[in-house]
N, C-alpha and C positions, 0 to 999 in steps of 0.2 A: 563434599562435592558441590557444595551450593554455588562457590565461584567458576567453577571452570563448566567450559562449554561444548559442547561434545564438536569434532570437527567439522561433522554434514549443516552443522546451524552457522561456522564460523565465515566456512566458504558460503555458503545460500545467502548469508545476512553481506558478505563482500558482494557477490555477484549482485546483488539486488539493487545494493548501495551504489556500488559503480554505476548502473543502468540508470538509477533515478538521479543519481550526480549526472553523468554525461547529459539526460534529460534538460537539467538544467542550467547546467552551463550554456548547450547549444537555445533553449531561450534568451539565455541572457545577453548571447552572440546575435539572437533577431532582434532582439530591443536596440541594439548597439545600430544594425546594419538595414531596420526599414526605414521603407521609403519615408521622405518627408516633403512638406509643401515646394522646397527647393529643389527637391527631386525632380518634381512635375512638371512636364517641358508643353505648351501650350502651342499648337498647331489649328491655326484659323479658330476655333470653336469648340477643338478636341483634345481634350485634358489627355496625355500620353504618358504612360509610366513605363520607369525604365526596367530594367531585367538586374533583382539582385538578388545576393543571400539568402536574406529572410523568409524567402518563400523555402528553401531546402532547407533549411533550419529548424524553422518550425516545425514543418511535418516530420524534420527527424526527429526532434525533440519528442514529437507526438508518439511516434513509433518506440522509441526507445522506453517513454514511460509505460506503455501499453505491454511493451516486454517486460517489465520490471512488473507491472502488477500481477499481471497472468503467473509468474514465473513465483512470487514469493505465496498466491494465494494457493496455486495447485501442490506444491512442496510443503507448505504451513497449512493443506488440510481443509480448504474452502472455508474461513477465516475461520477456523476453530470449530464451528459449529460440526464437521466430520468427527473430528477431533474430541468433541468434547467430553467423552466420560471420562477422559486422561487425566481429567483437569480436576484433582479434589475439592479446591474450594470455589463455591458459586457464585463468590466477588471476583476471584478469579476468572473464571469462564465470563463475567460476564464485561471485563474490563478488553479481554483479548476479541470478543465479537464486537464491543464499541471502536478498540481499535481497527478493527479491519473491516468496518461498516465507514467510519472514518476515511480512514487511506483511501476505498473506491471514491466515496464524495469527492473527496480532493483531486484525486486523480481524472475523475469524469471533466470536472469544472475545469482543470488545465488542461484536459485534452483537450476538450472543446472552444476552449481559449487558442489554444495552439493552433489548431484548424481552422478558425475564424481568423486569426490574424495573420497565416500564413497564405488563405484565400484573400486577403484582401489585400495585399504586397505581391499579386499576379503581376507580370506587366502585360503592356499592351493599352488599349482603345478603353475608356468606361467609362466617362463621361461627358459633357460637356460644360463648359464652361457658367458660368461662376460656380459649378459645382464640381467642384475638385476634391474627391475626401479621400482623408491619408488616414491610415491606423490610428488611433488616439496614443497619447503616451502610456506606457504601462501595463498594457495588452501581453505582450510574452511576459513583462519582468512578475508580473502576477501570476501566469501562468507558470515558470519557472520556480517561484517562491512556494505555491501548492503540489507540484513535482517532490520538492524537497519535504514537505510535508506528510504527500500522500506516501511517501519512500521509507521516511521516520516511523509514521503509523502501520505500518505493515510490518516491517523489521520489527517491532515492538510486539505487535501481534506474533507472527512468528515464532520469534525467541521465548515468549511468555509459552506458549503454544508448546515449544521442543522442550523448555526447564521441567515443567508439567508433565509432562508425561515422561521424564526421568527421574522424579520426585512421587508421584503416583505410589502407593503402596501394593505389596505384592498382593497377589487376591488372595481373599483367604479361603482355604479350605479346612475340610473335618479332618480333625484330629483322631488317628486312627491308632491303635494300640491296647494295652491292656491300661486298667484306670489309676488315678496316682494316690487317690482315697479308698479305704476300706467300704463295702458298700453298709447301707445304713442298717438299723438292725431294724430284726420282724418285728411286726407291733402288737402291740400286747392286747388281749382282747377281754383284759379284764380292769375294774374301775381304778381311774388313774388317782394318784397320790398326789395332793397338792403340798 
């Protein structure tokens, strides 16, 4: 039974993957579609940005990873650490808490990436002139690439996480019945024979 996976981990490990894939796609869709210095339409003194994409993008990117972590760390056991007497060996336990100590890092860093970059592709008024600042390059596709990361590290945790405690041996209990050995004989209370 060491290859096959039980069905509740095949769907959770799809559902998750989907969520942190669509995450990253829709970043890689704001990389494509913010604003840039050509964007920027200049009105007497007032840098004017125009209304695109990348501001819904982003935050759904955001949102979607945000479902993706929540969703795989409440199902996978708050990253093992609930989980963990499941788990026999203590390279194990402690590979599946790195991984899913991991995924959040990732995950926070592109959220927070997401949210930055999708606040600053707002339109409208923000500043004025010669100071005109556009997103830097690479702001979502970063945040995107950690998505995909933090989605890999969780699934991983996870999966480690449900093998584990399908693998786990049964507990053992006392053995209850009559004995399989004769018991031992009375001892002798007189000087032994070498």
């Amino acid at each position: 039974m060491a290859g096959k996976m039980d069905k509740k981990v095949v769907m959770v490990s799809a559902a998750v993957g989907s969520l942190g894939l669509l995450s990253a796609i829709l970043g890689f869709s704001a990389e494509g579609t913010k604003i840039t210095m050509t964007d920027v339409l200049l009105l007497g003194d007032e840098c004017l940005y125009p209304q695109n994409p990348a501001t819904a993008l982003g935050v759904s990117a955001a949102v979607f990873l945000l479902l993706a972590q929540i969703t795989v760390s409440a199902v996978g056991g708050c990253c093992g650490c609930c989980k963990s007497r499941s788990i026999s060996s203590e390279t194990k336990r402690i590979v599946v808490v790195v991984c899913a100590v991991m995924s959040w890092i990732a995950a926070g860093i592109a959220w927070v990436l997401f949210v930055m970059g999708a606040a600053g592709n707002g339109d409208g008024k923000r500043a004025t002139w010669p100071d005109c600042y556009v997103l830097k390059d690479g702001i979502f596709a970063g945040a995107a690439v950690l998505a995909l990361a933090a989605t890999a590290f969780g699934i991983t945790s996870y999966v480690m996480v449900s093998r584990q405690a399908d693998e786990a041996p049964a507990e053992q209990r006392v053995a209850m019945g009559n004995p399989q050995f004769p018991p031992p004989p009375p001892p002798s209370h007189g000087p032994t024979a070498w």
